[in-house]
C-alpha positions in Angstrom: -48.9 18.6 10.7 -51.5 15.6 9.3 -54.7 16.5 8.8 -58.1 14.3 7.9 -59.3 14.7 4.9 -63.6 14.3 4.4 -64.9 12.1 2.3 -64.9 12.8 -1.2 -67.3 15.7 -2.2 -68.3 13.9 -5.5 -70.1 11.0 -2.9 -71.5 13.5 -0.8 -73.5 16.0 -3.3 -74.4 12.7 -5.5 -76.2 11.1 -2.7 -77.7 14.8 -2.5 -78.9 15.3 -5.2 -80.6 11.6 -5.9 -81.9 10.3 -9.4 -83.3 13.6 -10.1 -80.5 15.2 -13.2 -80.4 13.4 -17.2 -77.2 11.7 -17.6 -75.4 14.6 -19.3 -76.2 16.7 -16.9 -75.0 14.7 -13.7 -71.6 13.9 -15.9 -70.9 17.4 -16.0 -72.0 17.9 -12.3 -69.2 15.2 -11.2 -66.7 16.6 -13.3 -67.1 19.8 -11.9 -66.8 18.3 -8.3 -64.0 16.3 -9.1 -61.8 19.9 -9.8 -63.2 21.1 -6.7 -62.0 18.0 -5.0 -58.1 18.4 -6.7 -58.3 21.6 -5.7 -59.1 21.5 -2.0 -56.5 18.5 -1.6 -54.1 20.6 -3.2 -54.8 23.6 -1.1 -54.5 21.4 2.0 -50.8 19.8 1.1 -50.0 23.7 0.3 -50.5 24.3 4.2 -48.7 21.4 5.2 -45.9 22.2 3.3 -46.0 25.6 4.1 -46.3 25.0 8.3 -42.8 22.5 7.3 -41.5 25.5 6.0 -42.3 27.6 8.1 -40.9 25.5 10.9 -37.9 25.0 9.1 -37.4 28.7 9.2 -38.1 28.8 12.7 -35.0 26.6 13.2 -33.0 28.2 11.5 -33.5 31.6 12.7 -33.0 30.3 16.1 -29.8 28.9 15.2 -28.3 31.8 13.9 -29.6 34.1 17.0 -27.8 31.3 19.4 -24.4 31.9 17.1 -24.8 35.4 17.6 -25.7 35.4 21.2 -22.7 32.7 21.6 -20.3 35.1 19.6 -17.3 36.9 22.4 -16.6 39.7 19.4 -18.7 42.5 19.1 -21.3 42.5 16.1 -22.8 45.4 14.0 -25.1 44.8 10.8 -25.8 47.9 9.3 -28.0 49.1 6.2 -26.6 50.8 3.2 -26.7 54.4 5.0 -25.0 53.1 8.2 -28.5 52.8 9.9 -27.6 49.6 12.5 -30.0 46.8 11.7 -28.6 44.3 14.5 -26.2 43.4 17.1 -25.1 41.2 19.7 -24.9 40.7 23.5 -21.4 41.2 23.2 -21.7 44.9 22.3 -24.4 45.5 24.8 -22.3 44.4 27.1 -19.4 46.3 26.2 -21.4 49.6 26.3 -23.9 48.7 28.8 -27.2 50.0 26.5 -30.2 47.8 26.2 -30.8 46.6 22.7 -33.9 49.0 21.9 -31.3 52.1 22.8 -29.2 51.1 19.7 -31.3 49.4 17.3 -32.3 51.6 13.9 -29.6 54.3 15.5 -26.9 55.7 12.7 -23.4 53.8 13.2 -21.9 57.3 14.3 -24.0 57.1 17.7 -21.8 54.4 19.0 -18.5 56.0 18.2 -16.4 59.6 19.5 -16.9 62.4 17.2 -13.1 61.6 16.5 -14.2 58.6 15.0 -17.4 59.5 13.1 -15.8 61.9 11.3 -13.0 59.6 10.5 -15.6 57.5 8.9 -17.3 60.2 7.3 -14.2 61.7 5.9 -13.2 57.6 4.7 -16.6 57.1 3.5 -15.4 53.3 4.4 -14.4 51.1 7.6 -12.0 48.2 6.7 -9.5 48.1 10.1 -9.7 51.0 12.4 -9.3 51.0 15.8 -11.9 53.4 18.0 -13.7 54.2 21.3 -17.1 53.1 21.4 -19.5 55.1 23.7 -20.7 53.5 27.0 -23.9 53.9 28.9 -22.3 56.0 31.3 -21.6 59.1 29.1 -17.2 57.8 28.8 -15.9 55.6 26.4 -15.0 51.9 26.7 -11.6 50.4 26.0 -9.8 50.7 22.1 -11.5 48.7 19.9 -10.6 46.9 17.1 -13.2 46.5 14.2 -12.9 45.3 10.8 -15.8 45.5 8.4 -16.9 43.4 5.2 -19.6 44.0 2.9 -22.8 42.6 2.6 -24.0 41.5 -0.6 -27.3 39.8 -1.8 -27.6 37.5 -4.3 -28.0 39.7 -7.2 -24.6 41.6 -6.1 -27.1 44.2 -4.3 -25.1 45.7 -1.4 -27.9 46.2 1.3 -25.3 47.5 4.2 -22.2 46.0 6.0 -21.4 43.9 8.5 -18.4 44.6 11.4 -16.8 42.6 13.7 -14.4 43.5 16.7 -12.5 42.6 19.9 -11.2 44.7 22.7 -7.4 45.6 22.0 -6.6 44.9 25.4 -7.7 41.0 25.0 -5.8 41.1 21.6 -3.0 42.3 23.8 -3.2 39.4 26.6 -3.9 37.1 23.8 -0.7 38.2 22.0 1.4 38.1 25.4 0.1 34.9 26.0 1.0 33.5 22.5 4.4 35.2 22.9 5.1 33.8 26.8 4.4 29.6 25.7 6.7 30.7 22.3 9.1 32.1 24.5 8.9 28.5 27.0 8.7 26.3 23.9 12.1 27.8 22.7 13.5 27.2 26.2 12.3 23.8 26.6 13.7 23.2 23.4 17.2 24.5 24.0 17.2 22.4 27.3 16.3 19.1 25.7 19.3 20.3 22.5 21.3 20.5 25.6 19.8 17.4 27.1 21.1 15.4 24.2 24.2 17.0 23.6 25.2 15.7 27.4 24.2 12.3 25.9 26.7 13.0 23.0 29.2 14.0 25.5 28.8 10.8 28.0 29.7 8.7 24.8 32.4 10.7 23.4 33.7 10.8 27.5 33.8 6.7 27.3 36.1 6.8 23.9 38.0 9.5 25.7 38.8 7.7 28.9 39.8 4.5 27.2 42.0 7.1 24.6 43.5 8.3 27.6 44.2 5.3 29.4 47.1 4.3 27.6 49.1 7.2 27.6 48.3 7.7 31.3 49.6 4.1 32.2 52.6 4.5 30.6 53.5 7.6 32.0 52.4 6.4 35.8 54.4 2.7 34.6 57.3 4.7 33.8 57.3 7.7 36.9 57.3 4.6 39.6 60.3 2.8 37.4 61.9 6.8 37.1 61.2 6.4 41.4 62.6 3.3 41.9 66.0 4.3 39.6 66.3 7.4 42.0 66.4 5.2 45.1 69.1 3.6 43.7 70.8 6.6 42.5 70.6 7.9 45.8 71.9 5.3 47.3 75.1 4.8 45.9 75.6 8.8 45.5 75.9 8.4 49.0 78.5 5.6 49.0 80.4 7.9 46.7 80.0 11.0 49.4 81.2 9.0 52.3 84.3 8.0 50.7 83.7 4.3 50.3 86.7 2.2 49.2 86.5 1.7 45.5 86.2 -1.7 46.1 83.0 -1.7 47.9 81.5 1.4 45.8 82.5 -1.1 42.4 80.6 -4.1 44.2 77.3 -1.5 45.0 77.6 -0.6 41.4 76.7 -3.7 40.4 74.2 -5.0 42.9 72.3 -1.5 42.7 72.5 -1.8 38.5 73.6 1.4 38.0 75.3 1.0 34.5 71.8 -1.0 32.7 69.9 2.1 35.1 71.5 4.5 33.5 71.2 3.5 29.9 67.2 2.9 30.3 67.0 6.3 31.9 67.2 8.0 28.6 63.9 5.5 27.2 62.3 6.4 30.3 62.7 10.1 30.3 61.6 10.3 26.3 58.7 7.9 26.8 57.2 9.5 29.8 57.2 12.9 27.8 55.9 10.9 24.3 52.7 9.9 26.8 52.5 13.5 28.6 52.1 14.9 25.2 49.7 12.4 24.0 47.2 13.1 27.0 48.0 17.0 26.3 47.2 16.3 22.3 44.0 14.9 23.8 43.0 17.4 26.0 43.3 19.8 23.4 41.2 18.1 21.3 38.5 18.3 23.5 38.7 21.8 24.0 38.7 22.4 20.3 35.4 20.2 20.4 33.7 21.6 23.1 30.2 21.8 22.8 29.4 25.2 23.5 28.0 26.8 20.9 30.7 29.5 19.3 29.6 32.0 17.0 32.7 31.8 14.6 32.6 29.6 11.8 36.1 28.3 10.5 37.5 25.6 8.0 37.0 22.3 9.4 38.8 18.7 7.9 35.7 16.4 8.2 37.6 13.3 6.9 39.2 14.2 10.0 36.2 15.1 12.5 34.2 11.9 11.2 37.1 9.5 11.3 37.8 10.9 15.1 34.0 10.3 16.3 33.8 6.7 14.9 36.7 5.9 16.5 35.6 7.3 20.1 32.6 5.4 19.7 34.0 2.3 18.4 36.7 2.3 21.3 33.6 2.6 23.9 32.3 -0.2 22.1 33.2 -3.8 23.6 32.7 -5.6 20.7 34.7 -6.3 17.5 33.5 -4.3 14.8 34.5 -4.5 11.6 35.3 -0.5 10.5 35.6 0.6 6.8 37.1 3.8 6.1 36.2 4.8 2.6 37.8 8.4 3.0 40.1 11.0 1.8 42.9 12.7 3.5 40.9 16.0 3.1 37.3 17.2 3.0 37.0 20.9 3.8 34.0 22.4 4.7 33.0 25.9 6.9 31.7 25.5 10.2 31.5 25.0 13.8 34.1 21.5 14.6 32.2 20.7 17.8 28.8 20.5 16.7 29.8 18.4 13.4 31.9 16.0 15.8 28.3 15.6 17.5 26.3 14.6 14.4 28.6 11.6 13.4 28.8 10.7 17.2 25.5 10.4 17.0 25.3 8.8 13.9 27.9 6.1 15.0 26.3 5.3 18.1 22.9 4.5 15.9 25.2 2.4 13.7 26.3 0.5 16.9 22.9 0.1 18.2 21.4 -1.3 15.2 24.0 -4.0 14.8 23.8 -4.7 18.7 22.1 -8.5 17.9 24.5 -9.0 14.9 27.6 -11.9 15.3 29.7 -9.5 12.9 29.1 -5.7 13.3 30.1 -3.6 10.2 30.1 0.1 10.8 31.3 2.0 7.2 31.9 5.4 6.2 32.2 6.6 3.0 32.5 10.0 1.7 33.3 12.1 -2.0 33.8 15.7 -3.2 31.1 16.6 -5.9 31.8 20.4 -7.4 30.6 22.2 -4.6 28.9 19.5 -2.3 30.8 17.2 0.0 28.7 13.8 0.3 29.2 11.3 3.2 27.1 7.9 3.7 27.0 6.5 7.5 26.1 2.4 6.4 25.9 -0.3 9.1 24.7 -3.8 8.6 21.8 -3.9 11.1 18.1 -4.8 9.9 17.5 -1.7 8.3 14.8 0.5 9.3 10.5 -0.3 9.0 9.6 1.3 5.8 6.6 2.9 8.2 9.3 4.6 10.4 11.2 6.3 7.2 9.7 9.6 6.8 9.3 9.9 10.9 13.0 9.2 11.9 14.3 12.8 12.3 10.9 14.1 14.3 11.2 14.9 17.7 10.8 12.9 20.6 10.4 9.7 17.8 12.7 6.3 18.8 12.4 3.1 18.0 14.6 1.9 21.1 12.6 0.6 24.7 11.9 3.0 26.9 15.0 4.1 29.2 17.2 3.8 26.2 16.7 7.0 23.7 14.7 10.4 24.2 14.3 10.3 20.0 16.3 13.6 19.8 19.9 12.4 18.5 19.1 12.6 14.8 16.5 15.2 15.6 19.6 17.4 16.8 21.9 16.1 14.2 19.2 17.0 10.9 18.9 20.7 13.1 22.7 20.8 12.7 23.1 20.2 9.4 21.2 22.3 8.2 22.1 24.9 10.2 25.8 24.3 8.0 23.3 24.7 5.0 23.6 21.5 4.1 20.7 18.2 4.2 20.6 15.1 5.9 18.7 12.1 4.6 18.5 8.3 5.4 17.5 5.2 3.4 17.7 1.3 3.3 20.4 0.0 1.7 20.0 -2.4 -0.7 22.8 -5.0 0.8 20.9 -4.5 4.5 21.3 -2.1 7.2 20.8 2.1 7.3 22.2 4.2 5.2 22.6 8.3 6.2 23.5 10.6 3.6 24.6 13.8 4.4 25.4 16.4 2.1 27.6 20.2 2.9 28.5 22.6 0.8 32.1 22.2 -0.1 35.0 24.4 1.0 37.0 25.7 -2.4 40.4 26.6 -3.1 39.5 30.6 -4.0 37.0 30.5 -1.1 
């Protein structure tokens, strides 16, 4: 608030009072004028100040009453002897009383005679859940209330303050939180199972050229097996019919039977060579089925790594350069499938990265350490953006176009490794390309 200020009492009562006073005397007048002046300025910027204040205060107060009005919990304020001092719309609205029926009422008037003496017995409220009376003469819903102390600034305790929520919206609250836990895990299982079918589809394409080979020969060698029985049958027949010996030596030779039936023992052993083989592969599979079983057992992952980077390489169309930098055995505890899936996955990165390179290297490497095995995945690709480092094993994050990766392959892979306690990690190497490190803990002899 401005205000105008008069003109300066010293002017007014000297053109008062004229010539008439000695020069002393009108010096001391003056002076005497001028306090009163200091003072009456002073008095005025005192109200100004003080209406800023007081509007200042004004503010605030109605801040702190919107806050309260705004609060969904229940709010008590009570003095030192439990007398309540203020509440909230919530609580009047819980109990249905108007706000004059409560105020400067003892704390015990809004709970069951259960309850009061409860908290005259405790002498204290820090959790407790009670009935609070209604309106009606009943009791509302459990309530949950908490309680703090209140302290001044001289560590005076002047009352306390509670605070409380229905149980039963606790209760939805907590359902709630437990029903989108409960979807979150099942979404996340389906996308785990989501990219395990991924895994699958490429181990599938090494599979079906694995299989190919054994499965030609065998269908090469059944229709020469068929057309050797035509033949067989043939002169079997001359030889029932009692052909002249002449005749049945001349069939002999035109039908081949002598160089038939020295290939027939090849054919017989090589057809079973490439039934096995397929039946070596099947089983294979079914040892690395992706279900998940709950028995752990020793696992060979010289052996395990050594089969996924050739599945995927064999998919592959290109001609990659593969270095095996492994021993005959690495024995580790755990689940074959799932381990088969991480270097799958870890292989097929490797292939992706080098996809622009002339000469694709894909290398494994991997060492015995006292009780850690540790295996490096390297390929010769372009490495990965220093930004993209610490992000590579979140969810959901690729660096490939859209279409091409969900961003859950070495998600999935870091989840399995250390569900094998062990830890997965990935750098740039320093002659180009990614570098994974994975590190298990190491089967021993005694265990």
């Amino acid at each position: 608030m401005t205000r105008s200020r008069p003109d300066s009492l010293i002017d007014v009562i000297a053109s008062e009072a004229g010539q008439g006073l000695s020069g002393l005397q009108e010096a001391a007048w003056i002076e005497v004028i001028r306090k009163m002046d200091e003072v009456y300025s002073g008095l005025i910027q005192y109200e100004i100040d003080l209406e800023q204040k007081n509007a200042a205060l004004e503010q605030a107060q109605q801040f702190i009453a919107s806050i309260i009005a705004s609060m969904s919990d229940i709010l008590v304020v009570c003095d030192h002897k439990g007398v309540i001092q203020e509440i909230n719309p919530a609580l009047l609205s819980l109990t249905g009383f108007a706000a004059e029926e409560v105020l400067g009422q003892p704390l015990t008037a809004l709970l069951s005679a259960a309850d009061a003496h409860h908290l005259r017995a405790s002498g204290a409220l820090r959790e407790f859940e009670v009935r609070l009376n209604d309106k009606s003469g009943g009791f509302t819903e459990l309530v949950a209330l908490s309680s703090s102390v209140r302290l001044e600034r001289r560590r005076h305790l002047p009352g306390l303050v509670l605070v409380g929520r229905p149980v039963g919206a606790l209760r939805h609250a907590y359902h709630e939180l437990n029903a989108a836990h409960d979807d979150l895990k099942k979404a996340q299982q389906q996308l785990i199972q989501a990219e395990k079918m991924a895994s699958l589809g490429r181990l599938v394409a090494g599979v079906a050229h694995e299989l190919n080979n054994p499965i030609s020969f065998v269908y090469g060698n059944a229709h020469t097996l068929s057309r050797y029985a035509g033949r067989l049958e043939q002169y079997l027949q001359a030889v029932h019919d009692g052909t002249p010996e002449g005749e049945r030596e001349d069939l002999r030779k035109s039908l081949k039977i002598d160089r038939l039936m020295a290939d027939l023992g090849s054919l017989i052993d090589g057809t079973l060579e490439g039934a096995q083989r397929v039946a070596e592969i099947v089983k294979n599979l079914r040892r690395l089925s992706f279900a998940n079983p709950t028995e752990r057992r020793q696992v060979n992952l010289a052996e395990v790594v050594r089969n996924a980077c050739q599945w995927v390489l064999r998919a592959d169309k290109r001609a990659v350069t593969f270095e095996d930098d492994l021993p005959e055995d690495l024995p580790v505890e755990g689940l074959e499938g799932p381990l088969h899936q991480v270097f799958v996955n870890l292989a097929q990165n490797a292939m992706d990265a080098t996809e622009d390179m002339a000469h694709p290297v894909l290398s494994i490497s991997g060492r015995c350490h006292g009780d850690q095995l540790v295996l490096v995945v390297r390929d010769n690709g372009p490495g990965i953006r220093n930004e993209d480092i610490l992000k590579v094993f979140d969810p959901f994050f690729t660096t490939k176009p859209v279409g091409k990766g969900t961003g859950l392959g070495l998600w999935v892979s870091w989840s399995i490794i250390r569900d094998h306690g062990g830890a997965m990690e990935v750098a740039n190497s320093p002659d180009g390309g990614a570098a994974f490190t994975i590190v298990l803990p190491a089967l021993t002899n005694a265990e």
